[in-house]
C-alpha positions in Angstrom: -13.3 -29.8 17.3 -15.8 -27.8 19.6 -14.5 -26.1 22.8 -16.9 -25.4 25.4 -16.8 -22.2 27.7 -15.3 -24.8 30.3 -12.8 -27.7 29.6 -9.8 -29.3 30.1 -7.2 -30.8 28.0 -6.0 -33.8 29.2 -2.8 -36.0 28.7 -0.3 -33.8 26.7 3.3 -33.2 27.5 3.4 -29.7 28.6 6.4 -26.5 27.5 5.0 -23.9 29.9 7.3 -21.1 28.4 8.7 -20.8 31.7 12.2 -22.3 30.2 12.0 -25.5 32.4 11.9 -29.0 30.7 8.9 -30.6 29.2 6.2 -32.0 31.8 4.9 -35.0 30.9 0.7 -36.2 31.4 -0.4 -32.8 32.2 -3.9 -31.3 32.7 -4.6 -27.8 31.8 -8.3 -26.6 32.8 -9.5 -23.7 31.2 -12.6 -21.7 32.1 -14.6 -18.6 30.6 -10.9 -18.3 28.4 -8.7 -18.1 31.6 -6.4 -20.9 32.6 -7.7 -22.2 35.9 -5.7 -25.0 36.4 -2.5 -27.0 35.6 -0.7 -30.3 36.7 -0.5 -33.8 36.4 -2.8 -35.6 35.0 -2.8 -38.6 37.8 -2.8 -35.8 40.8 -5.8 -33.5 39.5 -9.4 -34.1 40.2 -11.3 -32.8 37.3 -15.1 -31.5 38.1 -17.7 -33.5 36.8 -19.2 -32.9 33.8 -16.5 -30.7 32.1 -15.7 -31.0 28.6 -12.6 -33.2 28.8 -10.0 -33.4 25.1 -7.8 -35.9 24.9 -4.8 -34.4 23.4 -2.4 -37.7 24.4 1.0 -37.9 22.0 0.4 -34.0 21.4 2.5 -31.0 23.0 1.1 -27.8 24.7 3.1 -24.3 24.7 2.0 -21.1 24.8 0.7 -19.1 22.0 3.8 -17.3 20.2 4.6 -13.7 20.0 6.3 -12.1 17.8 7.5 -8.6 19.1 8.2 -6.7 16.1 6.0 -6.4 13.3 4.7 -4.1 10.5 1.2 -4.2 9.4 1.6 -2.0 6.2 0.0 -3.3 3.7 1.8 -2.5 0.7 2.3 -4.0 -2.8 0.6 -6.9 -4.4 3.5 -7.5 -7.0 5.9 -10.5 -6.7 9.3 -9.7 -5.7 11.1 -9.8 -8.6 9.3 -7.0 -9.6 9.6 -4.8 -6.4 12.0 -1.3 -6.7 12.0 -1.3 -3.0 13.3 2.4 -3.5 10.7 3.2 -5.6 7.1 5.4 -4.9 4.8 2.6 -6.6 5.7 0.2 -3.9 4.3 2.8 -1.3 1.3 4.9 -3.0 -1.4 2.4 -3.2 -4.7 3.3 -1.7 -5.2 3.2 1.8 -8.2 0.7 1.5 -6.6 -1.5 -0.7 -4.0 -1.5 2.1 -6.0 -1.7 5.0 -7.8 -4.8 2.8 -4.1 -6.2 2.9 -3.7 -6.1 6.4 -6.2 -7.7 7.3 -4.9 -10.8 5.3 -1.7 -10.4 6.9 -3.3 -10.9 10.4 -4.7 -14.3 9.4 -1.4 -15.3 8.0 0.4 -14.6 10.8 -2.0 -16.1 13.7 -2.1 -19.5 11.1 1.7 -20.5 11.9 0.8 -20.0 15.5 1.3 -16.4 16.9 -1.5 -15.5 19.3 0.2 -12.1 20.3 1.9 -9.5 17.7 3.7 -5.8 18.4 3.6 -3.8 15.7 6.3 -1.5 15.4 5.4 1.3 13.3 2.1 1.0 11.2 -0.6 3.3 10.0 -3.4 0.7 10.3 -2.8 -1.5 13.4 -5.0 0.7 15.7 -8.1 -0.2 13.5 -7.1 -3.4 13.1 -6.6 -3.9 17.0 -9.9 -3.1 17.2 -11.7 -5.1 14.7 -9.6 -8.0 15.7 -11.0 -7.4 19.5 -14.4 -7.1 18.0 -14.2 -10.4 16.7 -14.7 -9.3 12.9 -10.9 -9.9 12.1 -9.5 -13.0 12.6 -6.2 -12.5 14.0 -3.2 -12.4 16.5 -3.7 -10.1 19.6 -2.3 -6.4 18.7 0.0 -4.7 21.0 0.0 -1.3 18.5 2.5 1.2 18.2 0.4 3.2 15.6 3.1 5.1 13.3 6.8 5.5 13.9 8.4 8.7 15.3 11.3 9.5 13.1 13.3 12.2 11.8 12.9 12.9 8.4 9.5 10.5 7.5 10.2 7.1 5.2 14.1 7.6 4.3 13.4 4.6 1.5 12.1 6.7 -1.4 14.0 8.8 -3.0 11.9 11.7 -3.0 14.7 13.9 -5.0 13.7 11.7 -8.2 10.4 11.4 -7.8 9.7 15.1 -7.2 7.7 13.6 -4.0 6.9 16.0 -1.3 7.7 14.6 2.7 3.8 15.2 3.6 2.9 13.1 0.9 5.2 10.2 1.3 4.9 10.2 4.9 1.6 9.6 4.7 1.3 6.8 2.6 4.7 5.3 3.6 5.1 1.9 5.3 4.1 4.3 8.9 5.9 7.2 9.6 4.9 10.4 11.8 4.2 13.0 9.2 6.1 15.7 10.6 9.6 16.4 10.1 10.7 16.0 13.9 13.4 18.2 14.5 12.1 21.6 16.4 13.2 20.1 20.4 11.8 18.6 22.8 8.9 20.5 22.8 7.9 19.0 19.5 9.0 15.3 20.6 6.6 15.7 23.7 3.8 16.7 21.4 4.2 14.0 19.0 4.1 11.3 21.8 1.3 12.8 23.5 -0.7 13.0 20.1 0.0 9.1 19.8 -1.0 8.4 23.3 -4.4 10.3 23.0 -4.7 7.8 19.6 -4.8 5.1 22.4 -1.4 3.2 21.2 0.1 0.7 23.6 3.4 1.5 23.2 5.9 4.1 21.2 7.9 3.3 18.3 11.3 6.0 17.9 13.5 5.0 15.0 17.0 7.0 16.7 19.5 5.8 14.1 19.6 5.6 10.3 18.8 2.4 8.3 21.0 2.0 5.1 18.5 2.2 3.0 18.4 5.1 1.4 20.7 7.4 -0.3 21.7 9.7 2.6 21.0 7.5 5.3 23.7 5.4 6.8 23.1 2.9 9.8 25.2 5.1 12.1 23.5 8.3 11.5 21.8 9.7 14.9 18.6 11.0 13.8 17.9 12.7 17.0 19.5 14.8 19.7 20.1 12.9 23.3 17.9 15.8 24.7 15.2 14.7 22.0 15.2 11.0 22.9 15.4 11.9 26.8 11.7 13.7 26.2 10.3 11.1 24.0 10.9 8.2 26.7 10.4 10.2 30.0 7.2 11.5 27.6 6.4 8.0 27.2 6.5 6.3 30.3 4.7 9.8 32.3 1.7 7.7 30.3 2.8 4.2 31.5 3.8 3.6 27.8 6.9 1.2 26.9 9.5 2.7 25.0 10.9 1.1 21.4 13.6 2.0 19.9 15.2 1.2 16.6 19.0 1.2 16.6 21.6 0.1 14.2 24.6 1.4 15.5 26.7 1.1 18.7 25.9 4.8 19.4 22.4 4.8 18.7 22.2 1.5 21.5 24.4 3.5 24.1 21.8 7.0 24.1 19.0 4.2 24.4 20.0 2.2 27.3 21.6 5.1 28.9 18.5 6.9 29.1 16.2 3.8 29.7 14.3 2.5 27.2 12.4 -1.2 27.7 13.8 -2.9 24.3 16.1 -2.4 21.6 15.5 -3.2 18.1 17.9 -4.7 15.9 21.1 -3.3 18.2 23.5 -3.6 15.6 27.1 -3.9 16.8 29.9 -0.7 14.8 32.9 -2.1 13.9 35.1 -2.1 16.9 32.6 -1.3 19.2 32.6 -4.6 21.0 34.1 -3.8 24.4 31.5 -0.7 24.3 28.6 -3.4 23.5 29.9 -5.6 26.3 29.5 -2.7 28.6 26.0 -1.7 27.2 24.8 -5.1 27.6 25.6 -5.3 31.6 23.5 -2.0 31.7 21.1 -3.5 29.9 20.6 -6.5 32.4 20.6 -4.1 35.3 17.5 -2.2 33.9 15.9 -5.2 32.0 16.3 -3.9 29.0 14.9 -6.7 26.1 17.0 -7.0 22.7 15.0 -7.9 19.7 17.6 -9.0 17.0 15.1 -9.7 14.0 17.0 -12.0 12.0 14.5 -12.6 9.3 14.8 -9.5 7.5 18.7 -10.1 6.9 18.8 -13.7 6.7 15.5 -14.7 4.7 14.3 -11.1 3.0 15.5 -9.4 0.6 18.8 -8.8 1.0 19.2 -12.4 2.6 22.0 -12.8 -0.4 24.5 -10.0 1.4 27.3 -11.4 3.9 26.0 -10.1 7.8 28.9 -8.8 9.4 30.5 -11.1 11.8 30.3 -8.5 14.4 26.5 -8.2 14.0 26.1 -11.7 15.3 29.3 -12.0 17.6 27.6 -8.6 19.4 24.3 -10.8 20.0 26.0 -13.8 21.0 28.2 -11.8 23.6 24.5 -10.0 25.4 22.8 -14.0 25.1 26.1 -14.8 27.4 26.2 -11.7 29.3 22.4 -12.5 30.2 20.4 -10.2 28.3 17.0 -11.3 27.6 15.6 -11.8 23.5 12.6 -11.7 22.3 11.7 -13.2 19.0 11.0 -10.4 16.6 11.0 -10.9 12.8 10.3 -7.1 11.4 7.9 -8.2 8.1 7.0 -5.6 6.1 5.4 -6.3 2.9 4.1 -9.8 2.0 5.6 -10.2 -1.4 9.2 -9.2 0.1 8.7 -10.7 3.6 6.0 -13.0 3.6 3.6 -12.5 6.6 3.7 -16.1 8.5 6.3 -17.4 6.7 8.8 -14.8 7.5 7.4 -15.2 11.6 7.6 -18.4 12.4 11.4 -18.6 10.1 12.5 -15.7 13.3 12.2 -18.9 15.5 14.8 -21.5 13.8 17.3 -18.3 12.7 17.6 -17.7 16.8 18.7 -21.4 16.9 20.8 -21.4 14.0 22.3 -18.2 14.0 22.4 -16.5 17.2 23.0 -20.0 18.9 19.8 -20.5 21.7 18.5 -23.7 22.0 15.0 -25.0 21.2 13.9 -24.1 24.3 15.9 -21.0 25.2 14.4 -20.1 21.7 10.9 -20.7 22.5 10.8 -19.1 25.7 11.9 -16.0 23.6 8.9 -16.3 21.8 6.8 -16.5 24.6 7.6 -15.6 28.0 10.1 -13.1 26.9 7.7 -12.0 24.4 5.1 -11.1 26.5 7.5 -9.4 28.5 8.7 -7.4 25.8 5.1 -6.5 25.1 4.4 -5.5 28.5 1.7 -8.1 29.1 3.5 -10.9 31.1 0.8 -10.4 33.7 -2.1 -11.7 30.7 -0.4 -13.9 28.6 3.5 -15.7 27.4 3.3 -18.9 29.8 0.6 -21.4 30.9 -0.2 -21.1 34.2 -3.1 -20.1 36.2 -4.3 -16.9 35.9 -3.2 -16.5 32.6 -5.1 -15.8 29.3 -5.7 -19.6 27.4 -3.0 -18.8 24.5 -2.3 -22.2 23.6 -0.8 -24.2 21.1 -1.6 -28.6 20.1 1.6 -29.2 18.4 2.2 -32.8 17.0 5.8 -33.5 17.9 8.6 -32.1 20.6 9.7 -28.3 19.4 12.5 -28.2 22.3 14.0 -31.4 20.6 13.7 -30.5 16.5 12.8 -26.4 16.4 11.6 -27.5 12.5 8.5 -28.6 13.6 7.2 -25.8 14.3 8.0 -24.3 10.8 5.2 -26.7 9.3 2.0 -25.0 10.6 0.1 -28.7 9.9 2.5 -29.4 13.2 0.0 -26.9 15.3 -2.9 -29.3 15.2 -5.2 -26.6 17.1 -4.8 -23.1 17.9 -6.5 -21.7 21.0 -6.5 -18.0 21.5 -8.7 -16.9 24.8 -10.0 -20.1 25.2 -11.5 -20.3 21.7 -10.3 -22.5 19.0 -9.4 -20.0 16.4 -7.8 -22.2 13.9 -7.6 -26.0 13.2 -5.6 -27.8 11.0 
C-alpha cells in the first residue's frame, strides 16, 4: 500500500488510547503526517480528491510505546551460553554494537512500537539521530544517553577479572564513567554534561540491583542530598527525571523529592502500609510507575518465584490510582529478545498485574507518552496529534493476544508514513 502526503482512512473501528470504548465506522484524516481529523464515518465530509483506504473489519490505536528500554547492543551468542556476570558479554567493539542496535530498532518498531525511551544506553543519541534522518528504520527515541550511577555496571565482577571501573564503564551496557560519589557538586556536573549531550531525559539508578556480588536491591547508592541535586539539576533544564528503584526506601527519597516516574518500584518486605502511603503521594504529584514485568517474568531469571509482595505492591498503586506505563527493560537480544520481549510487557500487565485489555493499552499509549513527556505530539489519535497509528486485524481490548502476533498489525504508520506492512 502507498500513502499519500494527504489521506484518510476510512471505516475502521477506532481505540483512541484515551481509555474510552471502541468507536465503531470512524474516519481518521491525516495530512502532511498530522492527524487533522477524526469521527464518524456517516457524519464527516471528506474533501474531494483525497486519497481514501478502506480499512473496514480492521482496528485503529495508537502507535505503542514502550517507556523503558536499553539499546546496548551486546552479545551475539545464544543464551545458553551467556555468563551474564561475565566481561565477554560486555567487551565487544563498539561498532559491532552500535551495528546491533540498529537491528534492535527495527525489531522493536516491527511488533508495533512507534515511540521507545531508552533508559540508560551509550548509543541511543546516535541512533536518535539517524532514525530522525530517515537512515534507520525505527521507533521514535526519547534518549536518556548513559545511566548516572554509583559505582558504574555492578554486573561484572571486576575483582575476578582484574577489570578496571574506567574500562568497564565504558563498554558496559551504559553507565556514566565516573565513580559518582564526591556531592552534589559532582551530581550537578554529570547532569549538566548529559544535558549539553542533548538527552531528553535523565536516567539515576538510586538503589542496588541484585545482581552482583555486593549489590543488594535495598542498597541506597546515593545520598538524599545527591538525588535532591540531580532532579532539581534536571528539571532547571526542563528535563524529566527517571529513576530506578528496587526497594521501598529507594521509592520513598524518589517521590519525596519529586521525580516524574519510577522504575521497577519494588515493594521490601513489610513495607506495604509505607507503599500505600507513597503511592497517594505519588497521585498527588503525577508520579508514573513503570513495573517492567518482562525482565522477571519472560528473561532470564523468568524461572525464580517473584515475591508476592512485588506484585500485591503494584496491584495496591493500580487501585490507589497511580498511573502505569508499559515498560519492558530489554537489554541484550539473545537474553531479552528485542520485540519479542516488548510487545510480551503488554499481556504480563493483563495477566499479572491485573489491567484490562484496555486499561492495558492505554498504558502503552496515552500513558506512555505521558511518561515520555510528549503527550502534547503523540499516545492518542486525535487531532493535532502526530499520525502514530496502528491497522490491527482483530479487537485487542477483547483478546490482548492479538497483538502478540505482529501479522495482527496489518500496517504500521509512523508520521504519516507507512513504515512497515505485513
Amino acid at each position: 500500500m502507498e500513502l499519500q502526503k494527504e489521506y484518510a482512512l476510512v471505516g475502521a473501528t477506532l481505540i483512541d488510547g484515551n481509555g474510552g470504548s471502541p468507536l465503531n465506522n470512524v474516519a481518521v484524516v491525516v495530512k502532511n503526517g498530522v492527524i487533522e481529523e477524526v469521527g464518524n464515518r456517516k457524519s464527516m465530509k471528506l474533501e474531494d480528491g483525497i486519497q481514501k483506504v478502506d480499512v473496514s473489519g480492521f482496528y485503529l490505536m495508537p502507535g505503542l510505546i514502550d517507556a523503558h528500554v536499553h539499546y546496548s547492543g551486546v552479545s551475539g551468542m545464544p543464551a545458553e551460553s551467556v555468563d551474564y556476570g561475565s566481561p565477554n558479554m560486555w567487551l565487544e567493539s563498539n561498532g559491532t554494537r552500535a551495528m546491533r542496535v540498529t537491528v534492535e530498532a527495527r525489531k522493536i518498531l516491527d511488533v508495533g512500537f512507534t515511540t521507545v525511551r531508552s533508559c540508560g544506553s551509550n548509543y541511543d543519541i546516535p541512533l536518535r539521530q539517524v532514525i530522525e534522518e530517515g537512515g534507520i528504520i525505527g521507533p521514535r527515541l526519547i534518549a536518556s544517553g548513559p545511566v548516572i550511577c554509583a559505582l558504574g555496571d555492578d554486573d561484572v565482577r571486576r575483582d575476578l577479572y582484574d577489570m578496571p571501573y574506567d574500562l568497564s564503564s565504558l563498554t558496559g551496557p551504559g553507565t556514566i564513567p565516573e565513580h559518582i560519589g564526591g556531592g552534589v557538586v559532582e551530581c550537578r556536573k554529570i547532569v549538566r554534561m548529559l544535558v549539553n549531550q542533548a538527552v531528553d531525559h535523565i536516567k539515576i539508578k538510586i538503589t542496588g540491583t541484585g545482581s552482583g556480588p555486593g549489590d543488594r536491591q535495598d542498597d541506597i547508592t546515593f545520598t538524599r542530598e545527591e538525588v535532591e541535586a540531580f532532579i532539581d539539576e534536571a528539571h532547571r533544564h526542563h528535563k524529566r527525571v527517571a529513576v530506578h528503584c528496587m526497594c521501598t526506601e529507594g521509592t520513598r527519597m524518589a517521590v519525596e523529592l519529586g521525580v516524574n516516574t519510577i522504575e521497577h518500584g519494588y515493594c521490601d518486605e513489610g513495607d506495604i502500609a509505607v507503599y500505600d502511603e507513597l503511592c497517594k503521594v505519588m497521585v498527588e504529584k503525577d508520579i508514573i510507575l513503570v513495573p517492567t514485568y518482562s525482565v522477571i517474568f519472560i528473561g532470564p531469571w523468568a524461572e525464580k518465584k517473584i515475591p508476592e509482595r512485588i506484585i500485591d505492591a503494584h496491584k495496591l498503586a493500580v487501585k490507589r490510582g497511580v498511573k502505569i506505563a508499559l515498560g519492558s527493560d530489554p537489554f541484550a537480544d539473545k537474553l531479552t529478545p528485542y520485540g519479542k520481549h516488548n510487545i510480551g510487557e503488554i499481556k504480563l500487565l493483563v495477566d499479572v498485574l491485573g489491567l484490562t485489555p484496555l486499561e492495558a493499552i492505554t498504558s502503552a499509549t496515552k500513558i506512555g507518552a505521558e511518561a515520555c513527556g510528549i503527550s502534547d505530539k503523540v499516545g492518542t489519535i486525535e487531532k493535532g496529534k502526530l499520525a502514530d497509528i496502528l491497522v490491527v486485524t482483530g479487537d485487542p481490548t477483547n483478546d490482548i493476544d492479538i497483538l502478540l502476533n505482529s501479522e495482527n498489525i496489518k500496517y504500521i504508520i509512523k508520521e504519516g508514513n507507512l513504515v512497515i506492512e505485513h
